[in-house]
Steps between C-alpha positions, in 0.01 A plus 500: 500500500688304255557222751129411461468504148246816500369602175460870468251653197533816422146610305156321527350546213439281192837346513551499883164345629585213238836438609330451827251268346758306342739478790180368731511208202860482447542421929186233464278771738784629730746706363781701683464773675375783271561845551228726227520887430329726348334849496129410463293172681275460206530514140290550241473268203705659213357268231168716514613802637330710258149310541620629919579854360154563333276366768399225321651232707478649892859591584475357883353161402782422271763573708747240620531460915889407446583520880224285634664210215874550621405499807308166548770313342710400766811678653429798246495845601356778295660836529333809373765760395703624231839393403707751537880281404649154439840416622583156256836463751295438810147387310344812692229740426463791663138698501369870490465459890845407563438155607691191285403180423683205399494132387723193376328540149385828328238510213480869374125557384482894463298511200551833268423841494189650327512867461486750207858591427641851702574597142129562417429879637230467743589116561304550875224541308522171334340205716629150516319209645687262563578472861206493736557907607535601172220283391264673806629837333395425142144315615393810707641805203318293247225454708448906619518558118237282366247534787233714392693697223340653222594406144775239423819617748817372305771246627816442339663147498879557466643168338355255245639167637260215595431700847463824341248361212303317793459815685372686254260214367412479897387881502357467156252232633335755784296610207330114594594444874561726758492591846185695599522872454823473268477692161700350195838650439629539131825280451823592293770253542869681407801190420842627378475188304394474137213281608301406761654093680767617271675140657256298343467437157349753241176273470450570870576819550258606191220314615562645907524867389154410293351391784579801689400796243165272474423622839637840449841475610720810317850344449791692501805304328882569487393834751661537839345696800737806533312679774164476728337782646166730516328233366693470192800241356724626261567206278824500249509314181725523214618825615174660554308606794109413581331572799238329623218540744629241803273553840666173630820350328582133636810313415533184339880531354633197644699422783853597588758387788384602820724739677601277787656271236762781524531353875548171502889455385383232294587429075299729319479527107588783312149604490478499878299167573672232688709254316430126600616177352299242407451312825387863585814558759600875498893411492484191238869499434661166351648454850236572761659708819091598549214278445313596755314824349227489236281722322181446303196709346476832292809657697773205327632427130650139442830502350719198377500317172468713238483872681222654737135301403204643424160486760169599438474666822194327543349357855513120421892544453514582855320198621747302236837656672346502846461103428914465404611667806309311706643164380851682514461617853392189617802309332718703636351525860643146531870630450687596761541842498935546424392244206791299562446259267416804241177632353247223336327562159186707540184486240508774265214670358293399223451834243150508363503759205132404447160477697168477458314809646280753494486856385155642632416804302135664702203323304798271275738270563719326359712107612863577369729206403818541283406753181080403548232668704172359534155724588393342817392745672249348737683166547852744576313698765363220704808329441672778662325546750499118619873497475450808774343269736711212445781732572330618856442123561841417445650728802201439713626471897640171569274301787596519840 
């Protein structure tokens, strides 16, 4: 209840589990009660999801046990279930089963959605892998195919972004590592961009899309998947037509709002992703009427200053929100709740347009900073994977 000062989280993945992290920190080891939701008890680590996807990194040992965290930290409850609605007016959410759950505080954590657009003909047919039942889906197709085929079965790649491009550089590699019994699939990667990272600067992208067709990755630029079926994608480019051979097509296109953002009676931007300030508060007008519900991760765009800011929809962002509402919870958990004496100035968050990290491309890889990427591929790969394991250690179950 709001009496108590309850925190309710709505999603547990990337951003949520950190805003419990930081919220354990923020209340020196004993934060309010916290009330957790979401669909799925463990998560997979995104970061490497295509290393998970390929076999190459076992899919159950780099899974995240989110419930057994939340629920050592004490007074937290983890509650498995979807979210179904958010009512801002009474800080309530109300699940698929019917039930509701409410708190004081509200940080909104939903992540984004990860599907090949319905405008593709045949989008069932396209496989995300994002969430953890999608990602079961597109492990066990891409499995059946390669497992004791004959010849070279052929995947499709549907986006050339930096998750698209490690995907196919992932599946490119099982000509060098695989799991037992798996043949090696040919690779086309399709981006209705003119280049491949077409976000990063031409010196980049050049030297990525080299690094691909080095291991036999066909790349289809400025092309857009128009239909999937029979084991066939029609592609369209400049006007034109090709069709391809496809036996699996997997989708890599980017993220988009989730549909329960449609929900949640909360500020959205015009594109359909909620609309935050910079203290990440979902109604951040000049005069606050209601501080008390946040949003963080993929699912939010910061507005204020000069217009709507940029993010590079990257993991570490999440940790760096999850971090500022925290801090602004916890300064305003010592307010009464009418604030009588009126709202007190929150931390805002820091934009960081640039970041060092890594774009693993199968057998290359390249450390990205600014316009510059550097061929490390065995130092990015270890690297990578110890940041895995840091990340596991860091939401290991509190002691007793």
């Amino acid at each position: 209840s709001e009496t108590d000062g309850a925190i309710l989280i709505l999603g547990a993945s990337f951003a949520g589990v950190e805003v419990v992290y930081q919220l354990v920190r923020a209340f020196d080891g004993k934060p309010p009660p916290l009330v957790v939701v979401d669909r799925q008890a463990e998560h997979g680590y995104l970061p490497l999801v295509q290393e998970r996807l390929c076999g190459v990194l076992d899919p159950a040992e780099s899974r995240l046990n989110t419930r057994a965290f939340i629920e050592s930290v004490p007074g937290a409850r983890f509650v498995q279930a979807e979210v179904a609605s958010f009512d801002p007016a009474t800080k309530t959410a109300t699940l698929a089963d019917g039930t509701t759950e409410s708190g004081r505080f509200v940080v909104v954590a939903l992540g984004s959605g990860f599907e090949a657009p319905e405008g593709i003909d045949g989008a069932a047919q396209v496989l995300g892998y994002k969430g953890e039942a999608d990602f079961d889906r597109a492990h066990e197709a891409l499995r059946e195919l390669l497992e004791g085929a004959d010849g070279q079965p052929e995947v499709v790649v549907v986006g050339g972004g930096i998750s698209g491009c490690e995907l196919a550089g992932e599946l490119a590699a099982l000509s060098g590592t695989r799991p037992a019994g798996w043949s090696v699939p040919k690779v086309r990667l399709v981006t209705s961009a003119a280049a491949v990272v077409a976000g990063m600067s031409a010196r980049i992208s050049s030297k990525a899309r080299a690094a691909l067709e080095a291991q036999g990755v066909s790349i289809d630029v400025s092309s857009r998947v128009r239909r999937v079926a029979d084991g066939e994608a029609h592609l369209e480019s400049g006007g034109s037509t090709n069709t391809v051979p496809a036996d699996l097509v997997l989708w890599a296109g980017g993220i988009r709002p989730a549909p329960v953002l449609d929900q949640l009676g909360l500020p959205r931007t015009d594109a359909g992703w909620l609309a935050v300030g910079p203290t990440l508060q979902c109604f951040a007008q000049a005069q606050m009427t209601e501080p008390d519900i946040f949003a963080c991760g993929d699912a939010v765009r910061v507005r204020g200053g000069d217009g709507q800011w940029p993010t590079m929809q990257r993991a570490i962002e999440c940790i760096w929100q999850a971090k500022v509402v925290a801090r602004n919870l916890a300064e305003l958990h010592e307010q009464p709740s009418d604030y009588g004496d009126g709202v007190p100035p929150l931390q805002p968050h820091t934009l960081r347009a640039e970041f060092f990290y890594g774009l693993s491309l199968g057998a290359r890889s390249m450390v990205l900073y600014r316009g510059f990427g550097l061929d490390m591929p065995g130092i990015n790969h270890r690297f990578r994977r110890w940041l895995m394991r840091q990340y596991f250690a860091r939401y290991a179950p509190l002691p007793g």
